[in-house]
C-alpha positions in Angstrom: 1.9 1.4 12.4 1.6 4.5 10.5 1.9 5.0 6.9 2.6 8.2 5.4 2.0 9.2 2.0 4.0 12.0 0.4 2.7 13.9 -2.4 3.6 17.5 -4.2 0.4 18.7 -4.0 -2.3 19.5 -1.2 -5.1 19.2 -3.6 -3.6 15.4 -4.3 -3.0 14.9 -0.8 -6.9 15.7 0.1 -8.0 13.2 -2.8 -5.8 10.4 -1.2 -7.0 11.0 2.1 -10.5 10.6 1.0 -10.2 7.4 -1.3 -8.1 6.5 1.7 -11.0 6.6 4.2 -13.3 5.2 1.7 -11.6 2.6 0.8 -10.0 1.6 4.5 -12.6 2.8 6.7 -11.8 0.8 9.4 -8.8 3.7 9.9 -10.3 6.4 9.7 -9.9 9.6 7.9 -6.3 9.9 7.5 -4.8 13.6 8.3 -3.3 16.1 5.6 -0.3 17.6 7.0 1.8 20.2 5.6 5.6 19.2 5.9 8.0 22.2 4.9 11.5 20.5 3.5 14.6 21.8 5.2 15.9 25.1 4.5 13.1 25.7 2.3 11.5 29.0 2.5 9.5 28.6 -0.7 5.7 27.5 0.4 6.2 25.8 -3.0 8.5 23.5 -1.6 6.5 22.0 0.9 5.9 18.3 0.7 2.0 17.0 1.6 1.2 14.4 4.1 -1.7 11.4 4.0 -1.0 10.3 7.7 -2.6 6.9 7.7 -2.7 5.6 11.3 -2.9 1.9 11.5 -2.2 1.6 15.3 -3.3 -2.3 15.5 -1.5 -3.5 12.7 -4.7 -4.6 10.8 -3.8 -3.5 7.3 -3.0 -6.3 5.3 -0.8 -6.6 2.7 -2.4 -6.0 -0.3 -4.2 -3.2 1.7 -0.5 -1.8 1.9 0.2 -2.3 -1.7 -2.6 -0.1 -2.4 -1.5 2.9 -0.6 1.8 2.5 -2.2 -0.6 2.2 -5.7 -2.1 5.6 -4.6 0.9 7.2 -4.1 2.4 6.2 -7.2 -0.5 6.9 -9.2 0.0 10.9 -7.7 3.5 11.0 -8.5 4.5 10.2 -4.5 5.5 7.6 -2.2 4.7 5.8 0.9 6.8 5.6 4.4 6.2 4.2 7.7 6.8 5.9 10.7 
């Protein structure tokens, strides 16, 4: 499974990614990926990644509730994909 976690700001998104791999690190250290928004031009519309890969499923729940805690706590959200 892989979780994404969308945030406004790169700086944010960095943060994340490192309470992320300190917290999880049985995952890894998750990628910060740059995601442009449709028809956006503006580099200030561009939305910020946490790619959290989970490939084996081992994350439980409350391990997912967390992530969805950090991106709520940054003004985001959390996906799956």
């Amino acid at each position: 499974m892989r979780h994404l976690l969308v945030l406004a700001d790169r700086d944010d998104a960095e943060e994340v990614a490192e309470v992320v791999a300190g917290e999880f690190p049985a995952l890894g250290v998750p990628a910060v990926v740059r995601e442009t928004l449709a028809g956006e031009d503006d580099a200030e519309d561009a939305q910020w990644l946490v790619v959290v890969e989970d490939p084996s499923g081992t994350l439980p729940p409350e391990g997912v509730a967390r992530l969805d805690a950090l991106a709520e706590e940054y003004e985001g959200w959390r996906e799956t994909g």
